[in-house]
Each structure stands twice: as structure tokens, then as C-alpha cells.
C-alpha positions as CSV (number, residue, x, y, z in Angstrom):
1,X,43.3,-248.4,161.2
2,X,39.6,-247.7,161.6
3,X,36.5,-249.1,159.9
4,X,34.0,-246.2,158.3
5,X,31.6,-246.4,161.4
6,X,34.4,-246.3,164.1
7,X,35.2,-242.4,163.6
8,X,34.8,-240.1,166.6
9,X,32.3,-236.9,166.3
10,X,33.1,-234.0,168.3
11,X,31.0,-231.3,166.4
12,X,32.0,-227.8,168.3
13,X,31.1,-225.2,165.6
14,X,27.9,-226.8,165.1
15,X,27.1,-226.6,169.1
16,X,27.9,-222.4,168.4
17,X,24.4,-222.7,167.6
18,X,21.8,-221.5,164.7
19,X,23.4,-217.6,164.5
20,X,26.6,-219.4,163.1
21,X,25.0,-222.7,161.2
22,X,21.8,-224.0,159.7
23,X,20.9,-227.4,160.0
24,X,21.0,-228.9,156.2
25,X,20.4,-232.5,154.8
26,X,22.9,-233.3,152.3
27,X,21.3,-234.1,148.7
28,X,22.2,-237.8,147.7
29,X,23.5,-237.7,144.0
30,X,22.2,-240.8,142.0
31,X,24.3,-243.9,141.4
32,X,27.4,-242.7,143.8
33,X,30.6,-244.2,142.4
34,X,34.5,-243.7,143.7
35,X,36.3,-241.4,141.6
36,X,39.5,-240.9,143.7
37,X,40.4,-241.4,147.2
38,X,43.8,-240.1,149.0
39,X,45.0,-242.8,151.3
40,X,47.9,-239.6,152.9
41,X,44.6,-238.2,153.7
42,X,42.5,-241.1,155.1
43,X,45.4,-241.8,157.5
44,X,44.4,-238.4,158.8
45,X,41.4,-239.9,160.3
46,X,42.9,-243.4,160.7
47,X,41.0,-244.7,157.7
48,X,42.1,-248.1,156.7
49,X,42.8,-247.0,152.5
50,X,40.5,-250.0,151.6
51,X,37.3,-248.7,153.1
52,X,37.5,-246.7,150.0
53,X,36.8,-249.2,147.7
54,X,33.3,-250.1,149.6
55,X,30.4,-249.4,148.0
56,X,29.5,-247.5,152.0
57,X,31.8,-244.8,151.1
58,X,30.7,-243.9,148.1
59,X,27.1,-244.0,149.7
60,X,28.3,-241.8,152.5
61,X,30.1,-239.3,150.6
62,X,27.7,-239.3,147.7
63,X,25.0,-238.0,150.1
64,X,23.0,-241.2,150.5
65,X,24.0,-242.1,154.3
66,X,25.0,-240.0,157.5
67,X,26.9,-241.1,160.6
68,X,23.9,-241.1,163.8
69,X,27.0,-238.7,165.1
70,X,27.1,-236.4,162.2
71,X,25.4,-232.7,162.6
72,X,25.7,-231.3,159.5
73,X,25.1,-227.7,159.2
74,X,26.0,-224.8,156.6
75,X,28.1,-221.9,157.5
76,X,27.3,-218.6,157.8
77,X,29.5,-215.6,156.6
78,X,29.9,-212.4,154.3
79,X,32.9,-211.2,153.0
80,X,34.7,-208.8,150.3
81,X,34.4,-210.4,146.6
82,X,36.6,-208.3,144.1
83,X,37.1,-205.7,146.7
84,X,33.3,-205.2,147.5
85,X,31.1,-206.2,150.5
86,X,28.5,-208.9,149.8
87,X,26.6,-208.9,153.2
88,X,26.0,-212.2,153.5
89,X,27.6,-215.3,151.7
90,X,27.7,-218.8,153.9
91,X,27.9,-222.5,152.5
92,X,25.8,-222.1,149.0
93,X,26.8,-226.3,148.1
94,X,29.1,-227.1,151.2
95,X,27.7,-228.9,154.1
96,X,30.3,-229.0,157.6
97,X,29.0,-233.0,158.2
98,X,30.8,-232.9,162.0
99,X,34.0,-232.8,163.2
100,X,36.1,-236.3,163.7
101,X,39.3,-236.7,166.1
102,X,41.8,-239.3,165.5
103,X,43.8,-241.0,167.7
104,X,46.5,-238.7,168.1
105,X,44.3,-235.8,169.2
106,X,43.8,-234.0,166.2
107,X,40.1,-232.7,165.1
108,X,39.6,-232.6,161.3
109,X,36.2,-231.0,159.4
110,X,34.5,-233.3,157.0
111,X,33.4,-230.6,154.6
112,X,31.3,-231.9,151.9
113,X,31.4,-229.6,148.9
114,X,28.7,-230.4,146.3
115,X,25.9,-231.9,148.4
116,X,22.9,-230.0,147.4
117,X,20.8,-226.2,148.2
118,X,21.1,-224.8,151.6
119,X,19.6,-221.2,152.4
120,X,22.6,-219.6,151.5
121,X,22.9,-221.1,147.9
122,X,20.8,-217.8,146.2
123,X,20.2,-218.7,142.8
124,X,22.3,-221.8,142.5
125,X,21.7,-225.4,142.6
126,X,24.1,-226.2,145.3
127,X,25.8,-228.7,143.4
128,X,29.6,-228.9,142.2
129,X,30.3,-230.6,138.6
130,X,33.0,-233.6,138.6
131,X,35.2,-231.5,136.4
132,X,35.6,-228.8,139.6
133,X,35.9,-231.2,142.3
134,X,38.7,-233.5,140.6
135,X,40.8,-230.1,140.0
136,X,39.7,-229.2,144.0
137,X,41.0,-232.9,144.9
138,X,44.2,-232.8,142.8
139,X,45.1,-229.0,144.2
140,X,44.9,-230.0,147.6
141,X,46.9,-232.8,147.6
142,X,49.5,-231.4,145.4
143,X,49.9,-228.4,147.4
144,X,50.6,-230.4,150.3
145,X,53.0,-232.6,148.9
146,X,54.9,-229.2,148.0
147,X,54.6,-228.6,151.7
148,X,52.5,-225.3,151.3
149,X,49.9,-225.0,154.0
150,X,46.2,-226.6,152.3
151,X,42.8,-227.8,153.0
152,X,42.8,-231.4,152.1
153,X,41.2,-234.0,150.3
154,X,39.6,-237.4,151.0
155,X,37.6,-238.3,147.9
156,X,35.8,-237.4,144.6
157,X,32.4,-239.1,144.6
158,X,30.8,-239.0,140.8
159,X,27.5,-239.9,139.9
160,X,24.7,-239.8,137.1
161,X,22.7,-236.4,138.4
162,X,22.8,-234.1,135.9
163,X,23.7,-230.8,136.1
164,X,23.7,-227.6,134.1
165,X,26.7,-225.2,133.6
166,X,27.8,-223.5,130.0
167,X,26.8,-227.2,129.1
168,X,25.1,-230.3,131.1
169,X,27.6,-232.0,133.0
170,X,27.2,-234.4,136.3
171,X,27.1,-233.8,139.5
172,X,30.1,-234.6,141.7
173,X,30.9,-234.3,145.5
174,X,34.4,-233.6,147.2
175,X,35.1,-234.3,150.9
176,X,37.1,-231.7,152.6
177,X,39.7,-231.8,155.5
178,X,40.6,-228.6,157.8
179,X,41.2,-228.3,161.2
180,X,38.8,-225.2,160.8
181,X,36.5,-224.0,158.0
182,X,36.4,-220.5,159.9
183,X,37.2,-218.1,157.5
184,X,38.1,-213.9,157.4
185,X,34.4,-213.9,156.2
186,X,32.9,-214.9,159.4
187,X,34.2,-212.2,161.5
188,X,32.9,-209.7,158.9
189,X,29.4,-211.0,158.9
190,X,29.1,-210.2,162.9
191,X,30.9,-207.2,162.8
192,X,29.0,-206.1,159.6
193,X,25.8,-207.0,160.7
194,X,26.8,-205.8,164.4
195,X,26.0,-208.7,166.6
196,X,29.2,-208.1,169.0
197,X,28.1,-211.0,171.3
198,X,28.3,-213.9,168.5
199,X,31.3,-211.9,167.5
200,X,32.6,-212.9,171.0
201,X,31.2,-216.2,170.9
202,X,33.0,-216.5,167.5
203,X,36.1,-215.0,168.7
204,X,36.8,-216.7,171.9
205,X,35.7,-220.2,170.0
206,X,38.6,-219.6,167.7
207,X,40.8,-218.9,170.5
208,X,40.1,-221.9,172.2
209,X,40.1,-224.4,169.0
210,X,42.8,-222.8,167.5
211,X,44.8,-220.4,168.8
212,X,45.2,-221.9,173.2
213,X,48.8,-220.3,173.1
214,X,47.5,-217.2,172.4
215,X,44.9,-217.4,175.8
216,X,48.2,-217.0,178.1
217,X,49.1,-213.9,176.3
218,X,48.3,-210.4,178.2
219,X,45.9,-209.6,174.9
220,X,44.5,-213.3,173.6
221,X,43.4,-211.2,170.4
222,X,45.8,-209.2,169.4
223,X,48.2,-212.4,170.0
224,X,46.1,-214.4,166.9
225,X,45.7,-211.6,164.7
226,X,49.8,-211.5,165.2
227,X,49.9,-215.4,164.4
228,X,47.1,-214.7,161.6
229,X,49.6,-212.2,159.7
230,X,52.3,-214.1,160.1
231,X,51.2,-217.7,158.5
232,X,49.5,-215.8,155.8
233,X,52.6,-213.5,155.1
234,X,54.3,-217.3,155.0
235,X,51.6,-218.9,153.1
236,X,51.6,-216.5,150.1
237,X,55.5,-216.6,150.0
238,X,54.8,-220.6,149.4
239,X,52.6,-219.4,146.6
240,X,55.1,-216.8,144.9
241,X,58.0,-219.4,145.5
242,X,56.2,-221.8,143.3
243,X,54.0,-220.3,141.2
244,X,50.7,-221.2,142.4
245,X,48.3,-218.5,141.9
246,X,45.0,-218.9,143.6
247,X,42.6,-216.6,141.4
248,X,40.1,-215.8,143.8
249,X,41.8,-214.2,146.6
250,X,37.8,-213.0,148.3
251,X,38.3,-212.2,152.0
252,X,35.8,-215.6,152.0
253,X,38.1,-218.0,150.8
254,X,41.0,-216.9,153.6
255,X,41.6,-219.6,156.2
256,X,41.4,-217.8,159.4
257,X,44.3,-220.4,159.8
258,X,46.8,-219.5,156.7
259,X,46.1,-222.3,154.8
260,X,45.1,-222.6,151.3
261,X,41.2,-222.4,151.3
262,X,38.5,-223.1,148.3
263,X,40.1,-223.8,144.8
264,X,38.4,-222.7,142.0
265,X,40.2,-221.4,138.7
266,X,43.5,-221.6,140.2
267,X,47.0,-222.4,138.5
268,X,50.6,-223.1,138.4
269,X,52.6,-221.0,136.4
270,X,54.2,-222.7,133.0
271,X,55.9,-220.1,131.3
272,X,57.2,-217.4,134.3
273,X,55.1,-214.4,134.1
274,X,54.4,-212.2,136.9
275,X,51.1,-210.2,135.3
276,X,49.4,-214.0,134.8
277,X,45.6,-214.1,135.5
278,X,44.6,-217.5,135.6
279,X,40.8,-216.7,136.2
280,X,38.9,-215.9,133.2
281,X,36.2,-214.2,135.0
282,X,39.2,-211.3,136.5
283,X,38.8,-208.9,134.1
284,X,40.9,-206.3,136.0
285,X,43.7,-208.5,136.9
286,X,42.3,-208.1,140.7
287,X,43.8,-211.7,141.5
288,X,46.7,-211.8,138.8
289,X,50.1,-213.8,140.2
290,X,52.4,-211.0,141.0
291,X,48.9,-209.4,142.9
292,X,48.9,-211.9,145.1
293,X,51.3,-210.4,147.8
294,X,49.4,-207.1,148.0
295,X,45.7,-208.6,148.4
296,X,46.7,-210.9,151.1
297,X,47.5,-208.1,153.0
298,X,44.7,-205.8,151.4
299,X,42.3,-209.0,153.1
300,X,44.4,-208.7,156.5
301,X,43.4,-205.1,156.5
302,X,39.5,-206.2,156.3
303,X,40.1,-208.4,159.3
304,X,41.6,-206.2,161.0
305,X,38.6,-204.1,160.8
306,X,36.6,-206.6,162.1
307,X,38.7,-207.2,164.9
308,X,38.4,-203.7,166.2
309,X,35.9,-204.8,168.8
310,X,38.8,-206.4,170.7
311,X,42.2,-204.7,169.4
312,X,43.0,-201.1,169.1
313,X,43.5,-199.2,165.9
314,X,47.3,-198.3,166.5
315,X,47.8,-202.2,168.0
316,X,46.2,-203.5,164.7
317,X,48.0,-201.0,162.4
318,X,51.4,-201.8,164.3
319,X,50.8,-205.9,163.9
320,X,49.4,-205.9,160.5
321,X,52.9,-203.3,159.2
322,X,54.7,-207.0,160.2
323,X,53.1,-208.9,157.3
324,X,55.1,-207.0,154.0
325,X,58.6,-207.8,156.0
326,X,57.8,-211.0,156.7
327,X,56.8,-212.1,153.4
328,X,59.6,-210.7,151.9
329,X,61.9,-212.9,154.7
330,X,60.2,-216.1,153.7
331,X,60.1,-215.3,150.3
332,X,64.0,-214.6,149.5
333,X,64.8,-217.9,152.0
334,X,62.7,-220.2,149.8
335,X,64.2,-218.8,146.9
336,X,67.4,-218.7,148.3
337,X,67.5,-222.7,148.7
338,X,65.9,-223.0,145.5
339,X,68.9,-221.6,144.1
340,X,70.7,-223.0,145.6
341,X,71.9,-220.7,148.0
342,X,72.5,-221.5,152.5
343,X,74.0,-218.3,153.2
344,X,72.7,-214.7,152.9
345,X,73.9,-211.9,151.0
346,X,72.7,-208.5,150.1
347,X,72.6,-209.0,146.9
348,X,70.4,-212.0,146.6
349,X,67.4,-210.3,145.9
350,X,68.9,-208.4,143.0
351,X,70.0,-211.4,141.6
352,X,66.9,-213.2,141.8
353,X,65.0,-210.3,140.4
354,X,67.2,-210.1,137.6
355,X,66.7,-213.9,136.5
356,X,62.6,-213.5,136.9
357,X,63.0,-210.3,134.5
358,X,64.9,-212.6,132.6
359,X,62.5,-215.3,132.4
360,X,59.5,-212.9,132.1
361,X,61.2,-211.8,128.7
362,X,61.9,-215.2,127.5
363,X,58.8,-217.4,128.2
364,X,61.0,-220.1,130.1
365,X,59.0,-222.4,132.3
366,X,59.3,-221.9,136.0
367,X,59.5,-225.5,137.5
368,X,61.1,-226.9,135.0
369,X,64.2,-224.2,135.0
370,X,64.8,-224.7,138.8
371,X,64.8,-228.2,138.4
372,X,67.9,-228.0,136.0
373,X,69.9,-225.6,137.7
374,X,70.0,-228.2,140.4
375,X,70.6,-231.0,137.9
376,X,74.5,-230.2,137.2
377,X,77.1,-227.9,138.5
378,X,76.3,-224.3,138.5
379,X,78.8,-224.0,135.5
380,X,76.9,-226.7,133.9
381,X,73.6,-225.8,134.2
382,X,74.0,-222.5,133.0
383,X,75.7,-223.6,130.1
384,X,73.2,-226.0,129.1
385,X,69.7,-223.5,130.1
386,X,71.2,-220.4,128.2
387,X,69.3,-221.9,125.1
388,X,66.2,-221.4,127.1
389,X,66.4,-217.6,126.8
390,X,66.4,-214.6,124.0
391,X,68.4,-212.2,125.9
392,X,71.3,-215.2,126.0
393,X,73.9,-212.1,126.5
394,X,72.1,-211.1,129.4
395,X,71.6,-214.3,130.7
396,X,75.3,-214.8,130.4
397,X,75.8,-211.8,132.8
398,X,73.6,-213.3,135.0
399,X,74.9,-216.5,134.8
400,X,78.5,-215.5,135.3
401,X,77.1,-213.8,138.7
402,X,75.3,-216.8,139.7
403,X,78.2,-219.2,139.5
404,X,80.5,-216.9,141.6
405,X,77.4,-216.3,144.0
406,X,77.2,-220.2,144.3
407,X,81.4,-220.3,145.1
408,X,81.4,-218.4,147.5
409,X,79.0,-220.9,149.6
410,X,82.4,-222.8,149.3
411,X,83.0,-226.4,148.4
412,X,80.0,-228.7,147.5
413,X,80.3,-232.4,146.2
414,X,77.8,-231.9,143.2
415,X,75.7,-235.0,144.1
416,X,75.0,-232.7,147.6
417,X,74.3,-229.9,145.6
418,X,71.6,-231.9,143.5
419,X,69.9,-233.6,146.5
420,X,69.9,-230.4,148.1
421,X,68.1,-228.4,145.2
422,X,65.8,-231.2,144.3
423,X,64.4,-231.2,147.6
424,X,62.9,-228.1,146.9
425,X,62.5,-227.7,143.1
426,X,59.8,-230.1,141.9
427,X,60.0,-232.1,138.9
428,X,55.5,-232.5,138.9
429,X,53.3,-230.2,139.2
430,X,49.5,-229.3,139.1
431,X,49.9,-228.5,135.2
432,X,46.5,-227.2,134.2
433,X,46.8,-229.1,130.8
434,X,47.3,-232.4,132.8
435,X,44.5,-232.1,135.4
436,X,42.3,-230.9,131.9
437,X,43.1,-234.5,130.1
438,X,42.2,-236.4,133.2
439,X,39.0,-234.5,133.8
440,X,38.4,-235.4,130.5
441,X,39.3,-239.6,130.6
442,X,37.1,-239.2,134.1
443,X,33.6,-237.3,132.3
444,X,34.5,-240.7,129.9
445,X,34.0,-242.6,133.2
446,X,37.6,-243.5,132.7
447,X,39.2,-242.9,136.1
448,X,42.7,-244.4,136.1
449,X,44.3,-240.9,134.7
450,X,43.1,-238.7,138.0
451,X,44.6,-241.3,140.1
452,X,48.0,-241.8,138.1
453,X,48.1,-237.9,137.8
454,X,47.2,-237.8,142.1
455,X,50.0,-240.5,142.8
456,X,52.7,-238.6,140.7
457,X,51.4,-235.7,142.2
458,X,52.1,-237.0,146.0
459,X,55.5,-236.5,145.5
460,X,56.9,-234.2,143.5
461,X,60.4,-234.2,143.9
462,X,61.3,-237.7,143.0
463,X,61.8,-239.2,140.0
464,X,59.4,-242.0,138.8
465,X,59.5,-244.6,136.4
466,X,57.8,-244.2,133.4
467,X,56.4,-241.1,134.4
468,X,58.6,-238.8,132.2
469,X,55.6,-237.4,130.4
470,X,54.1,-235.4,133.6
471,X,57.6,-233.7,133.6
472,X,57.6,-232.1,130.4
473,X,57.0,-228.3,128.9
474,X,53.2,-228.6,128.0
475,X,52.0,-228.0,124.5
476,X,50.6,-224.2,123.6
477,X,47.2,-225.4,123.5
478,X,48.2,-226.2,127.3
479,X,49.5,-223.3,128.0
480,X,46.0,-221.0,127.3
481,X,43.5,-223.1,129.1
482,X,40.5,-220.4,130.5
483,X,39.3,-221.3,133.9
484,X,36.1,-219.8,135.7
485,X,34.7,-220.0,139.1
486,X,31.9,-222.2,137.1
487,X,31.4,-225.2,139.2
């Protein structure tokens, strides 16, 4: 385990040069104070957990100090917001501070979101609230625990800087972990703003950080738009599976790596619905749950415009017809084993389509359901869950399909069958009701809730002691929370 002042820099986005990055000072927020820390994240940069608890990491995370290593520099890039083109974008309250390896050869971006104006901030004050940056620390650790593909977290800093929103609130800063913070936006700005040699420079940067396999191929970029399409086309399969909808699906906040990438009014489903919005701001729907599938590859379609420098049309048309087929192959396999189900049949789809319908009409809550049906034997479960829905004569007929579906798998002990199904059916997740009482026990200056809630969160599928109450249903008022993009 390392000390604070023992990490390793290797900053190579910020040696791209000023076309890609400006050179920014983090703002330090006053009295800097530990809100959170994730010790499965620190290990990431072989941080002893108890460096946390110094009042240095507060101070370097809070904005007050800087590693002599550290060259921290705000992003350039454009992208499509709600389906239009704003020309230039780039790090408005993010700062990358340098790029650390660890010990096992891995580099990792300190990204720290919240630390004051850079030139591309436009009217805003560069600053992120506590209330966003707890749900931004919460989201990425959850989502990882779930083993869906995410940014990470390291801390929430708070402080006493004042900010304004719809109300005053304080300042707060989250530190960020990616192995790149490259996003679809960045080849749209140099393609936009036609600069094909930083495009390049971009381009073959990527390759080499990222995508080396790809280099022995006979076309490098063709082979990474192919490995683009298919993590993302895996990716939002994750997100369908369980019910994680990301609300602001901009061609900026895609991961050029298929991860999960800037959370803002995002959500878990409760009740199953496929039309859910779960940003306030989306008054079209744009970003609404059952949207999601299309707009990932309505943003793959962007990059591949931008990519047109290096690809041809008919290569790019050919590799980006791959994503809808293999979504829909990840998608039915993760629903598949949440189900229950090892084999294949043709029918599976049907069936699972007929239960969301089901559900959709009924109100019944998503995690919790999956969780039962893994609780008992198929007979069982059904039984006791038939309660859960209006149409009980349809979900009879259903249920009568599902348990001769699940027999012909053949023989299960029912203690295999459970261990196998709670592996992938959570009992926690990120309820937005629970992340909204914790926010407000930390504005209090009462932190214990966000780090109970985080260390339930870490893992999921178990069941913990005392815990019970993160398992259940949540109340209506829960149910209706409005999130923006305010932060």
C-alpha cells in the first residue's frame, strides 16, 4: 500500500498538447472535509484506505494542494446534446489532474469534477453541489459492483463554499477514475472544426493507450470502431438488464471505451416501466429507458461520421449494422440467467417480453421481482409473486410457461438454483429515494448514511445483517423523485 505522495504520474493526454487541453488551476473550496472515500477504488491506485482519513486528502482533493507531478489540464471537445451539434463543449468544472499507474501496470485518470471555472465553463461557475457528486460517487460504485462497465469513484470532498442552484447549496468535489476520459465528443470537435492532423494525433493516441491489439490489425481503425460498437452494444444490454437508465445519453458523455461516463439525473427503475424518463429536463422522452438501445447506436452513427477520415463509408456502415444484433445477444443471455435459464430456446424472448408487458401493466418492481423468483422453486415463486400483479390470469399463463421452460433445463437441487439466480439478481440497488435521504443526512453534515448506503451498495447480491430496510419497495413519494442535470 502506498502513501498519498508515493503515486506515479505519467500524464500522456496532457503531453497531446494545448489543441487538446488547457492548463487550469483547480479552485480550492474552503474548509475541505471527507465526505466518502471508496477503499475498492483506492486499491486501484494502491492507496492504503487510511490515507483517507488525513486531513492531506481532503486538502488535495478539495483543491488546496497539487502533486509537483500533477499537470492538470481541461479537456477539449464538442458533441450532439439532445440530438444537436454544440461546437464546442470541453471540461466546464472537471480538471484531468495527471494520470497515475499502479503497480500492476494499469494507468488510471484522476478527474476532479467540481474544482472551479476553466475556459470552457460558459456561463457557469465551474463548481458541482455535494448533493450531485454524492449521487456521482454512489452510481459509480454501485454500477460496478453490478459488474456493468463504469467510471469510478475515489472520494466526495465537502466544504463551506457556497454555491447557487434553484437554492444555495455548497460546493462539493468528486475524484474520478478511467482509464480514459476520451470521449465520442472529442473526435467530433476535430472533425467538426476540421483539424485532420490533431484528429490523427487524437486517433493514433487512442490506439496506442487503448486499443494496441487493434495496431496489428490490417486497418488499426476500423478494428476500434469494431471494438467501440461492440462494448457499447454490451454496455447498454447491462443497462436494459437492470434497469439503469442514464438520462443524458449526449454523444459527450460516451466513453470512447464503453463504459458508463458522467452521471447526472440518472436512475434505477422501481416499478418496471419501459417509457420511464428519469430526467426532468427530457421533455421529449429523448433519453427515456426503453430509448436507450436506439440512441446508443444513434451516437455510434455520429462517430462513425467522425471517423470517416480513416474508415470508408460502406466499412463503417457494415461495422456499425453489428451493434443492434449484438445487443440483442447480450441482452437475452443476461436475461436468460436472470431467469434463470443456461440453455437457449427460441422462445425465450417471447417469454421474457411477455412477463415485461406483464409488469409494465402491473407496477411490480423490477429488482425486487427477480430476486424472488430465485428465492424458491419455480413452482413456488410463482405462486407466492402472482399477488404482485392485476392481470393474475395472465400471469398464471405465464407462469405455467415459465415453470415448464425452467424443467426442461432438467434437474436442479433448489439451493443451486438460488445461488445461481442470486448471483445475478441483486437484492440493493441505487434506489433514488435512498441516495435522496442520504444527500439529505450529508447537507446536515451527517455523513454516516452515504457511507452505510456505499457499503451496502458494494455488494449487492448478498444478504446483510440489519440491512433489510435498503431492500424494500420504496414509498410513492420515492417513487416520483424529479432529477435535473442541475449540479
Amino acid at each position: 500500500m502506498k502513501a498519498l505522495d508515493e503515486l506515479t504520474f505519467d500524464n500522456r493526454f496532457a503531453r497531446l498538447g494545448d489543441a487538446f487541453s488547457t492548463h487550469v488551476l483547480p479552485e480550492p473550496i474552503a474548509a475541505p472535509r471527507l465526505v466518502v472515500a471508496s477503499p475498492a477504488a483506492m486499491a486501484l491506485l494502491d492507496l492504503d484506505p487510511a490515507v483517507a482519513e488525513t486531513p492531506v486528502f481532503a486538502e488535495l482533493f478539495g483543491g488546496h494542494k497539487l502533486w509537483a507531478e500533477a499537470e492538470p489540464r481541461a479537456m477539449v471537445y464538442s458533441g450532439h446534446q439532445f440530438g444537436s451539434y454544440n461546437p464546442q463543449l470541453g471540461d466546464g468544472r472537471g480538471l484531468l489532474l495527471g494520470e497515475v499507474y499502479n503497480e500492476a501496470g494499469e494507468h488510471w485518470d484522476l478527474h476532479l469534477k467540481g474544482a472551479g471555472q476553466t475556459p470552457y465553463s460558459r456561463m457557469g461557475d465551474g463548481r458541482a453541489v455535494l448533493r450531485s457528486s454524492i449521487r456521482e460517487f454512489l452510481a459509480s460504485e454501485a454500477l460496478h459492483a453490478l459488474n456493468i462497465p463504469t467510471t469510478r469513484a475515489l472520494c466526495v470532498i465537502g466544504s463551506d463554499t457556497p454555491v447557487w442552484r434553484e437554492k444555495q447549496e455548497r460546493a462539493a468535489m468528486v475524484l474520478r477514475l478511467s482509464p480514459s476520459h476520451v470521449r465520442f465528443g472529442h473526435f467530433e470537435y476535430f472533425y467538426y472544426t476540421k483539424r485532420p492532423e490533431q484528429q490523427k494525433a487524437l486517433g493514433e493516441h487512442v490506439l496506442a493507450m487503448h486499443f494496441p491489439e487493434c495496431l496489428e490489425q490490417p486497418e488499426p481503425y476500423l478494428a476500434m470502431f469494431r471494438e467501440i460498437v461492440e462494448r457499447n452494444a454490451e454496455l447498454i444490454a447491462k443497462w436494459q438488464a437492470y434497469g439503469f437508465c442514464h438520462g443524458v445519453m449526449n454523444t459527450d458523455n460516451m466513453s470512447i471505451l464503453g463504459i458508463t461516463f458522467d452521471f447526472g439525473p440518472f436512475a434505477f427503475l422501481d416499478d418496471f416501466d419501459a417509457n420511464f424518463i428519469c430526467n426532468h429536463s427530457d421533455d421529449q422522452g429523448r433519453y427515456s429507458f426503453s430509448n436507450q438501445v436506439p440512441i446508443g447506436q444513434w451516437n455510434l452513427s455520429a462517430l462513425a461520421q467522425a471517423l470517416t477520415p480513416f474508415i470508408s463509408v460502406d466499412a463503417l456502415r457494415e461495422t456499425f449494422g453489428l451493434y443492434l444484433p449484438l445487443y440483442q445477444a447480450h441482452y437475452l443471455d443476461l436475461m436468460r440467467r436472470r431467469l434463470g435459464l443456461t440453455t437457449a430456446e427460441d422462445d425465450d424472448q417471447k417469454l421474457l417480453e411477455r412477463l415485461l408487458q406483464l409488469m409494465q401493466n402491473s407496477g411490480v418492481d423490477y429488482t425486487l421481482f427477480f430476486r424472488r423468483l430465485g428465492d424458491e422453486s419455480a413452482e413456488l415463486a410463482v405462486a407466492r409473486l402472482r399477488d404482485d400483479f392485476v392481470d393474475i390470469k395472465g400471469f398464471d399463463a405465464w407462469g405455467e410457461q415459465y415453470v415448464a421452460r425452467v424443467g426442461r433445463e432438467g434437474p436442479l437441487d433448489q439451493e443451486q438454483r438460488r445461488v445461481r439466480m442470486h448471483a445475478v439478481n441483486p437484492l440493493y440497488i441505487l434506489r433514488n429515494y435512498l441516495a435522496q435521504k442520504a444527500i439529505d443526512a450529508a447537507e446536515s453534515g451527517d455523513y454516516s448514511q452515504v457511507r452505510r448506503l456505499h457499503a451496502v451498495l458494494s455488494n449487492p447480491f448478498e444478504e446483510q445483517a440489519g440491512m433489510e430496510s435498503y431492500a424494500e419497495r420504496p414509498p410513492e413519494w420515492g417513487k416520483h423523485l424529479e432529477i435535473s442535470c442541475s449540479s
